[in-house]
C-alpha positions in Angstrom: 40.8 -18.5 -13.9 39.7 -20.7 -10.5 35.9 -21.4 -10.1 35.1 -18.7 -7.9 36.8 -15.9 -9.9 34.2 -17.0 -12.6 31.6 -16.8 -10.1 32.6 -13.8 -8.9 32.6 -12.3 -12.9 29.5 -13.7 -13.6 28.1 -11.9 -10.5 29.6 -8.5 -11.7 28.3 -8.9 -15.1 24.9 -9.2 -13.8 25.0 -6.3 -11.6 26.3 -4.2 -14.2 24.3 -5.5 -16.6 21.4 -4.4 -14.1 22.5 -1.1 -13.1 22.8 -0.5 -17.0 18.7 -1.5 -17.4 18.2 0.6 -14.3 20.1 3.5 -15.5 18.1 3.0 -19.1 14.8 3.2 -17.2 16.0 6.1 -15.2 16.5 8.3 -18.4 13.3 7.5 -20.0 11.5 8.4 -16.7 12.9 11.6 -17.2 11.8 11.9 -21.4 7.9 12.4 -20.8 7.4 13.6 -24.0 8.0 10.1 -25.3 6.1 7.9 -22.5 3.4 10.0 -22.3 2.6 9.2 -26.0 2.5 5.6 -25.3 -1.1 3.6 -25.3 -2.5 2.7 -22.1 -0.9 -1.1 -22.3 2.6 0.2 -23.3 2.1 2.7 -20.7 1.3 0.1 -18.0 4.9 -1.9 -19.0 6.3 1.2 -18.9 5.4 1.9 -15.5 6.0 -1.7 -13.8 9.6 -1.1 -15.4 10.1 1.8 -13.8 8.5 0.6 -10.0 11.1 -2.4 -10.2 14.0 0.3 -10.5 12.7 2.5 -7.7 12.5 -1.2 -5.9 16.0 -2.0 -7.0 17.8 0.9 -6.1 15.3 2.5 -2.9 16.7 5.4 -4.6 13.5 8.1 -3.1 15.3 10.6 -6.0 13.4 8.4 -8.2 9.6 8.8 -6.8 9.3 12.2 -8.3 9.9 10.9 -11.8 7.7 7.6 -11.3 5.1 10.0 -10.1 3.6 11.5 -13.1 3.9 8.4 -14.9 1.8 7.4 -12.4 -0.9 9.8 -12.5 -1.1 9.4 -16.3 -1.6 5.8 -16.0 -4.6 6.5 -13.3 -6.3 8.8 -16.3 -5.6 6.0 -19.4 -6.1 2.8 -17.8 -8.3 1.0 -16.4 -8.3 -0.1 -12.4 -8.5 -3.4 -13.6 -5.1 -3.7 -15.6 -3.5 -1.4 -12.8 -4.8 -4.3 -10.5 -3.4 -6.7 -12.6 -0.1 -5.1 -12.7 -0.4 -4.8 -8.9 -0.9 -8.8 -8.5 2.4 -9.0 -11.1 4.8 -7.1 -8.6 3.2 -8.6 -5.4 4.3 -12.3 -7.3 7.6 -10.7 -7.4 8.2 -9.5 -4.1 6.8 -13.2 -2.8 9.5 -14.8 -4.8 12.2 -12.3 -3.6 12.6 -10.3 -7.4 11.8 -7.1 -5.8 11.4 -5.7 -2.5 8.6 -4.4 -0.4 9.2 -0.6 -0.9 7.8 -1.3 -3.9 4.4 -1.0 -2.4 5.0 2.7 -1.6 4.5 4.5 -5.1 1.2 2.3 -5.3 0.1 3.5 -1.7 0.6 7.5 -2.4 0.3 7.5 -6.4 -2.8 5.2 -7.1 -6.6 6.4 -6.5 -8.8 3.0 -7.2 -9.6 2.3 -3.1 -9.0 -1.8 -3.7 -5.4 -1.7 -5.1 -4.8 1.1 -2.3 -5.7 -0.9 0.5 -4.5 -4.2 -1.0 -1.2 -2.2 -0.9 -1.1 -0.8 2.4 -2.2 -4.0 4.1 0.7 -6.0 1.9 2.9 -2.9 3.0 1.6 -3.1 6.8 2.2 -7.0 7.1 5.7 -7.5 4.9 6.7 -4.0 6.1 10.4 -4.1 8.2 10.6 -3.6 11.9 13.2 -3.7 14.6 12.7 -5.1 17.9 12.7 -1.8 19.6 9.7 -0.4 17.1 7.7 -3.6 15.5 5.5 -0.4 13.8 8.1 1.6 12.3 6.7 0.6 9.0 3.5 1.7 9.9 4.9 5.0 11.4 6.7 5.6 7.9 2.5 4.9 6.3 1.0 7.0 9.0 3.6 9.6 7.7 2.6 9.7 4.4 -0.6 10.3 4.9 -0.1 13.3 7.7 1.6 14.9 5.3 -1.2 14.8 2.9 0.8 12.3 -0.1 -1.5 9.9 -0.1 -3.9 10.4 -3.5 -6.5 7.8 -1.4 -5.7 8.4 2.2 -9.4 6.9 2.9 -7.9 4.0 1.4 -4.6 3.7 3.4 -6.9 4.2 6.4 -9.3 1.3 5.6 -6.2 -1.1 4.4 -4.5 0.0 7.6 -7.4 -1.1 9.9 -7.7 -4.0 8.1 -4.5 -5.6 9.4 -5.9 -6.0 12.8 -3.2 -5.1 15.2 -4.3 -3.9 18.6 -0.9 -1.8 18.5 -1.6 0.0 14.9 -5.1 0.6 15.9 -3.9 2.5 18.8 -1.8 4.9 16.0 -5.1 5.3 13.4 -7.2 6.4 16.8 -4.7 9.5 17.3 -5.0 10.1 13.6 -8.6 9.2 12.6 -10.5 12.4 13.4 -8.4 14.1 10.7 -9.7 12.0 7.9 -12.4 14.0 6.5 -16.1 12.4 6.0 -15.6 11.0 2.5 -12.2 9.6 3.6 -13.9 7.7 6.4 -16.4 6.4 3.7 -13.6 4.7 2.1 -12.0 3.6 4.6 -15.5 2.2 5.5 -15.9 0.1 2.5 -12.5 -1.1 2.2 -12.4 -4.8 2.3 -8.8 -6.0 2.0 -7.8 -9.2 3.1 -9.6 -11.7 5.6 -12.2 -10.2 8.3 -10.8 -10.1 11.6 -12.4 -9.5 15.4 -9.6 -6.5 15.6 -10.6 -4.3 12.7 -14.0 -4.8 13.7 -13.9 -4.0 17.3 -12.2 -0.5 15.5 -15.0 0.3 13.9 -17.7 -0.5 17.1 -15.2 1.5 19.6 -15.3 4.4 16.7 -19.3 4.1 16.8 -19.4 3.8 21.1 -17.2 7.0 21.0 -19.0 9.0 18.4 -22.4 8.0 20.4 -20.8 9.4 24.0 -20.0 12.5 22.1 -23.5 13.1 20.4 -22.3 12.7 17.0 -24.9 9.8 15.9 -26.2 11.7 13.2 -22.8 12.6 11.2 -21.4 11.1 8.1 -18.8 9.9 10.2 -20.8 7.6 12.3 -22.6 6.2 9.4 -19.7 5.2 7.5 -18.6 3.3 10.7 -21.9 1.4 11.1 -22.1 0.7 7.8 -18.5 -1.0 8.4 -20.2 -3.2 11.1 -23.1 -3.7 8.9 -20.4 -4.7 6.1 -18.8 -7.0 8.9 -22.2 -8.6 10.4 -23.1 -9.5 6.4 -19.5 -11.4 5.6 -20.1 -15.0 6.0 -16.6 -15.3 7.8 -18.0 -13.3 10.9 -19.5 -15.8 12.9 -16.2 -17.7 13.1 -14.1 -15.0 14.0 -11.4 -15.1 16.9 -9.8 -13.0 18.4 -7.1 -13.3 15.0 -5.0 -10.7 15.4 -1.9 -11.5 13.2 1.2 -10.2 14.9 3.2 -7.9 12.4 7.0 -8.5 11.3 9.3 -8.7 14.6 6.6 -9.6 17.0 5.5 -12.9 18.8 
């Protein structure tokens, strides 16, 4: 046997051995009489198991079963460990183990507002785009949360804004008055990644408009000057530029 038919059984092994792993994962998914005995630590392996097979295979057949798995974790565990687990799989899709849709089930499945945002800003800035539509990942996001899947769509807002692209801003001010007043809250307090002059010139242009149309005294407004306030107290602010980073396919 030559050198490269070895290479090329070695290669077959490992995909069958992984498609075997994934197909294991896959049926215990479906048995949740058995994972949703397991403790809240056992349940949390359980669930970064099966996120890496919905990475591996994209395979959207799968987010109905990773689902409930989710929402049982959200009631056992702590936001903490979840976060942990978030910062695991993040490490992975840096080093190329997984890819980015695996940011998707945390984005509609978890409720803690931090690890939603962290997500949706990781999804926003590693997100694929073409040259014709640099925001077709965020058009994907903005779908999502039109269509009411979202569990925190206060949070997907606030991680969205928090990119700081002109472009996506322009998409969130055609969806924004749909958020309802707690939502905005969120979105409000979120405070994923760095501060940037583009999320914050959001939130002033969302306070100038609701001023021009008398709306000064609504839970609305307050959530967005309490953003500014948020902004004005970060010790970053005084430094900002005009930083907008330019998402996948542009510049």
């Amino acid at each position: 046997m030559s050198a490269m038919d070895e290479a090329h059984g070695t290669e077959q092994g490992t995909r069958n051995g992984t498609l075997g792993l994934i197909a294991l994962v896959v049926n215990e998914l479906r048995d949740r009489e058995s994972w949703s005995r397991l403790s809240a630590a056992k349940l949390l392996r359980f669930l970064h198991h099966g996120l890496w097979a919905y990475s591996a295979t994209n395979d959207e057949s799968l987010m109905p079963l990773v689902a409930p798995v989710y929402a049982h974790a959200t009631h056992i565990t702590h936001g903490a460990a979840r976060l942990e687990m978030y910062s695991a799989i993040k490490r992975h899709v840096d080093e190329g183990f997984v890819s980015n849709n695996v940011f998707v089930p945390f984005i509609l499945f978890e409720t803690d507002s931090a690890i939603v945002a962290t997500a949706t800003l990781d999804a926003l800035t590693m997100s694929t785009s073409t040259l014709d539509d640099p925001l077709v990942g965020a058009k994907v996001i903005l779908a999502h949360l039109r269509e009411g899947r979202a569990q925190n769509p206060g949070a997907v807002f606030g991680g969205s804004v928090a990119v700081g692209d002109r472009d996506l801003n322009r998409l969130l001010n055609d969806y924004k008055w749909k958020l309802s007043d707690p939502d905005v809250a969120i979105a409000a307090m979120c405070e994923a990644g760095l501060p940037n002059l583009v999320a914050f010139e959001f939130w002033l242009d969302w306070c100038e408009e609701l001023m021009g149309k008398g709306l000064k005294k609504t839970p609305t407004y307050r959530s967005c000057a309490s953003a500014l306030t948020r902004f004005g107290k970060n010790a970053y602010i005084s430094s900002l530029g005009d930083l907008e980073p330019p998402l996948p396919g542009e510049g």
